[in-house]
C-alpha positions, 0 to 999 in steps of 0.5 A: 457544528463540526458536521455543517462547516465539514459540509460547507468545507466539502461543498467547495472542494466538489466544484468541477474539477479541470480534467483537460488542464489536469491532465495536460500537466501530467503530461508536461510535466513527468516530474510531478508524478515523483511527488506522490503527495497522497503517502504524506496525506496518508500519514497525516490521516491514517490512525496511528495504530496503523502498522502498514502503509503501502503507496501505488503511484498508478499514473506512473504505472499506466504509462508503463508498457508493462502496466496491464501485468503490472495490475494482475500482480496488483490484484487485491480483492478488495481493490478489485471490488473497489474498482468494480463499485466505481465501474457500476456507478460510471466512474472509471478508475483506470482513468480517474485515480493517479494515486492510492495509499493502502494501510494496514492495522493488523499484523499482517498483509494478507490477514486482515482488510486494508483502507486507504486514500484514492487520489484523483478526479471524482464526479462525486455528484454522479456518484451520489446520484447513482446511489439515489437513483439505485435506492442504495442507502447511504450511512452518514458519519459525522457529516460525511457520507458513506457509500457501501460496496463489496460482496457483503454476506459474511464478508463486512461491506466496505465503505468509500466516501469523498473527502474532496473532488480529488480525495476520497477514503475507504475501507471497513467502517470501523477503519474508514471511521477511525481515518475520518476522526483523525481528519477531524482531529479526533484522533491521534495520526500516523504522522505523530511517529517522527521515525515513519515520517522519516522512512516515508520521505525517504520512499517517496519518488523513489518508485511507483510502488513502496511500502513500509511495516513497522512494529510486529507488522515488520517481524510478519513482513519479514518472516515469509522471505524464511519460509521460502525454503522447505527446512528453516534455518531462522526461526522468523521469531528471531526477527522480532528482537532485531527489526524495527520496521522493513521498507520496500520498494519495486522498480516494475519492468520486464525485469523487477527488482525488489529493494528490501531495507530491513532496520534494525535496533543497533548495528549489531543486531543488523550484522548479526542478522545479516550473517543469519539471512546469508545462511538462510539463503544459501541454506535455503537455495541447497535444501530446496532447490528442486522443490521451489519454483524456478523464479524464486530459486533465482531470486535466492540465487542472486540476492545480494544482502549487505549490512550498512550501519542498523540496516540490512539491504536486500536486492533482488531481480526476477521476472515480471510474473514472479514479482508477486511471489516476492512482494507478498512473501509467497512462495508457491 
């Protein structure tokens, strides 16, 4: 029963979307691209086992002039291979998805593949046709139908499926699947936890691009800013009694500064710790200031770290190129 009034449900939603009236509103009215409401969707979809959220406002950053930089520091491979899949059915995603929303269920960033929501205009008839005409199988899970993309061998496909003409979801199967039992009701949702829905509203409008960790995801978010410098001062395990989630956020631009919240248990813990990040980077700037890159030496440089209550705010200004150095913890 759920399956044919899911159906009925989505055969409404995929009615020709109005691309020049959308459109025209983007344009009109600028602050509409500040209300991001794909991270709020996100949660309310997201199992709630899920560690990391990351919102990409890509609309804001297309009109950018730095936007074709911008994307090589966004360069996931499985969102260039997501990208690549929309390309090859003759979708355009430059022009297609405004907005996306990536999560994470393992601890960290890098390791373990990501799912999220792509909001936008979708021709979800050409899609499907494309599928047909290529004689590519499409799987159903309860009702809704999954389209398989990536590099497959022994890399797990990827699976995309359309929630709506404005919404679709992605990821492994056994991500996409737990996203679509929550969307059903089956499954408990992300948005259950009072404290990320306050952090998410806080982020939002804020910047094109913000994330959030939490639980052990937090302490692994935090632990490579340590690692930058060739002799560590705080063992990053240290980090796991004292945070409770780190929030981010970029404002891209020639110049990019990155805000860094770290929240801590009491506020305490967040002076202490904040006394114990000061000594990392000034420790870390005299150990290894001909070892590492110019551009992190900068960011050590000028990092300004204060506590405020059970927080530690952490500021930091590089050039454009280096900006992913910072953003995933990398220090190359």
């Amino acid at each position: 029963m759920r399956s044919a009034v899911h159906r009925t449900r989505l055969a409404l939603a995929m009615r020709p979307p109005i691309g020049y009236l959308a459109a025209l509103v983007l344009v009109l009215s600028p602050a509409i691209l500040h209300a991001q409401s794909a991270a709020r969707n996100a949660l309310a979809m997201f199992p709630a086992d899920t560690q990391q959220i990351v919102y990409i406002g890509l609309a804001q950053l297309r009109a950018m002039p730095e936007y074709l930089e911008i994307r090589q520091q966004l360069a996931l491979r499985q969102l260039l291979e997501f990208q690549d899949f929309l390309r090859s059915a003759g979708m355009d995603p430059e022009k297609e998805i405004d907005e996306l929303v990536l999560g994470w269920r393992g601890e960290t960033l890098g390791g373990a593949s990501f799912f999220g929501l792509a909001e936008g205009r979708f021709d979800t008839h050409r899609l499907h046709r494309f599928f047909v005409q290529q004689q590519l199988p499409i799987r159903e899970y309860d009702g809704y139908e999954l389209y398989a993309f990536g590099s497959g061998g022994n890399v797990p496909f990827s699976y995309f499926t359309f929630l709506s003409s404005s919404t679709a979801a992605f990821g492994r199967r056994d991500d996409l699947r737990a996203l679509l039992d929550v969307r059903d009701g089956a499954r408990r949702a992300l948005d259950k936890n009072p404290a990320l829905v306050e952090w998410e509203a806080e982020l939002e409008g804020t910047s094109p691009q913000w994330g959030v960790s939490i639980g052990r995801a937090a302490t692994n978010h935090a632990a490579p800013w340590m690692a930058a410098g060739a002799n560590l001062v705080v063992d990053p395990s240290v980090f796991a009694g004292f945070v409770l989630a780190v929030l981010y956020r970029v404002d891209w631009g020639s110049v990019t500064t990155t805000h860094v919240s770290m929240v801590c248990h009491t506020t305490e813990s967040a002076a202490a710790l904040s006394a114990l990040v000061k000594l990392w980077r000034d420790s870390s700037v005299e150990a290894t200031f001909k070892l590492l890159p110019a551009p992190i030496v900068t960011m050590l440089t000028t990092m300004e770290i204060e506590s405020a209550g059970n927080r530690i705010l952490l500021t930091a200004s590089v050039p454009l190129e280096a900006i992913e150095q910072i953003v995933r913890g990398t220090a190359r």
